[in-house]
C-alpha positions as CSV (number, residue, x, y, z in Angstrom):
1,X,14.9,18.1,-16.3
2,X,15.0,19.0,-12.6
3,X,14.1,15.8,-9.8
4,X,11.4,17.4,-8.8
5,X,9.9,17.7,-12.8
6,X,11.0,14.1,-13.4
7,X,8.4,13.3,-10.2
8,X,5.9,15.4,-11.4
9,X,6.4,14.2,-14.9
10,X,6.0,10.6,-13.5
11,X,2.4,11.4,-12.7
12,X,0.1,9.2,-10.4
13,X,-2.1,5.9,-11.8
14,X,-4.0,4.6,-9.1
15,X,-5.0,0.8,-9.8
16,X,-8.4,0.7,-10.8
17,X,-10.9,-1.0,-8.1
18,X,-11.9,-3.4,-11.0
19,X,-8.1,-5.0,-11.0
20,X,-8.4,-5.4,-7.4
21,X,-11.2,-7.8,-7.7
22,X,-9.2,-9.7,-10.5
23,X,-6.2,-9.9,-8.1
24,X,-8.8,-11.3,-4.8
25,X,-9.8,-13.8,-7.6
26,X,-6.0,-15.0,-8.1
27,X,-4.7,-14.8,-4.4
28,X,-5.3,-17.9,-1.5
29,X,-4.6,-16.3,1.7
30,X,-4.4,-18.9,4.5
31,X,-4.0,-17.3,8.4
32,X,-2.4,-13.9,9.0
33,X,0.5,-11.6,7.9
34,X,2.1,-8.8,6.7
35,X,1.4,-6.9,3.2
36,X,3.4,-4.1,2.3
37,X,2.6,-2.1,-1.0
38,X,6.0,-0.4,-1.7
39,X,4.2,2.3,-4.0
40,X,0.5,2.6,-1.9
41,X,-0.5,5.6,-3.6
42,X,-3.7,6.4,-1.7
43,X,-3.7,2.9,-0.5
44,X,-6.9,1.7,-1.7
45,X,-6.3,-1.4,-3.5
46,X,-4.4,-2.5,-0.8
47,X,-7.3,-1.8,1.5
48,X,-9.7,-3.5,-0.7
49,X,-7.4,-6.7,-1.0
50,X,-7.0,-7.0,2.3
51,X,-10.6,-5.9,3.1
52,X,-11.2,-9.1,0.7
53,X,-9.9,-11.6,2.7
54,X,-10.2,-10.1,6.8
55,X,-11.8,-12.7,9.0
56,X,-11.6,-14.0,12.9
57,X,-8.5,-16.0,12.4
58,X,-7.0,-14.2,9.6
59,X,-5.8,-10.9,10.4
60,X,-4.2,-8.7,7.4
61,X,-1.7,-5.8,8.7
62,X,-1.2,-3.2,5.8
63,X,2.1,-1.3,5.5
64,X,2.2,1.5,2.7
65,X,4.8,3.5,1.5
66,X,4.6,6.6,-1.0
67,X,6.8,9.2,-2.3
68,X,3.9,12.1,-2.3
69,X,3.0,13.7,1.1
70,X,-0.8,14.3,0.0
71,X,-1.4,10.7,-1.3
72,X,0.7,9.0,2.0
73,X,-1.9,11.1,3.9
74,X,-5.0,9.7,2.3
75,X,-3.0,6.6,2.5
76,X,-2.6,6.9,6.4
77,X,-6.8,7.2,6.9
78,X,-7.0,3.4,5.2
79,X,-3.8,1.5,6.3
80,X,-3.0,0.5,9.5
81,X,0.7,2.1,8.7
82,X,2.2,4.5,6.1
83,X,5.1,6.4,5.5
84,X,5.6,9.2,3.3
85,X,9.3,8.2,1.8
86,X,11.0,6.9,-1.0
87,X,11.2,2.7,-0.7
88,X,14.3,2.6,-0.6
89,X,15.0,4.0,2.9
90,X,12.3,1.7,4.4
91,X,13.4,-1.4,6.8
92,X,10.8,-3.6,8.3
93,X,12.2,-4.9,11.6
94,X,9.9,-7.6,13.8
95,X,6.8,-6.2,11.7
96,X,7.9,-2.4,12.3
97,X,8.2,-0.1,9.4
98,X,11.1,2.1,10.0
């Protein structure tokens, strides 16, 4: 099978909102930072953990990655950053996705 009908074949499974409020049950966050979700899809759980826990004094940057250009562009409306690229080639450098 081609690369490109391996991706295709791979299909896309966004996590469902309902997990996202498991995983804001599990997590302590304490001040701010970084999150990076190497496979963002449309990068709405990320938004809606971070969502979950943005205050004054905590601020959440979101960094996505995903393979797909049409789901890294939905991505880009609801993370502060997001490239459309394979994880491997990404390097975060002083809290710069390159």
């Amino acid at each position: 099978m081609s690369h490109v009908g391996n991706k295709i074949r791979a299909g896309f499974f966004a996590t469902p909102e309902r997990q996202g409020e498991y995983f804001t049950q599990l997590l302590e966050v304490e001040g701010s930072g970084v999150w990076l979700d190497p496979t963002c899809g449309e990068g709405e759980i990320l938004k809606q953990l971070s969502a979950a826990f943005q205050k004054e004094d905590c601020r959440i940057t979101t960094y996505g990655v995903e393979l797909d250009k049409g789901r890294a562009d939905k991505a880009k409306s609801v993370l502060d950053h997001t490239i459309n690229a394979p994880i491997e080639s990404m390097v975060i450098v002083r809290g710069v996705l390159l």
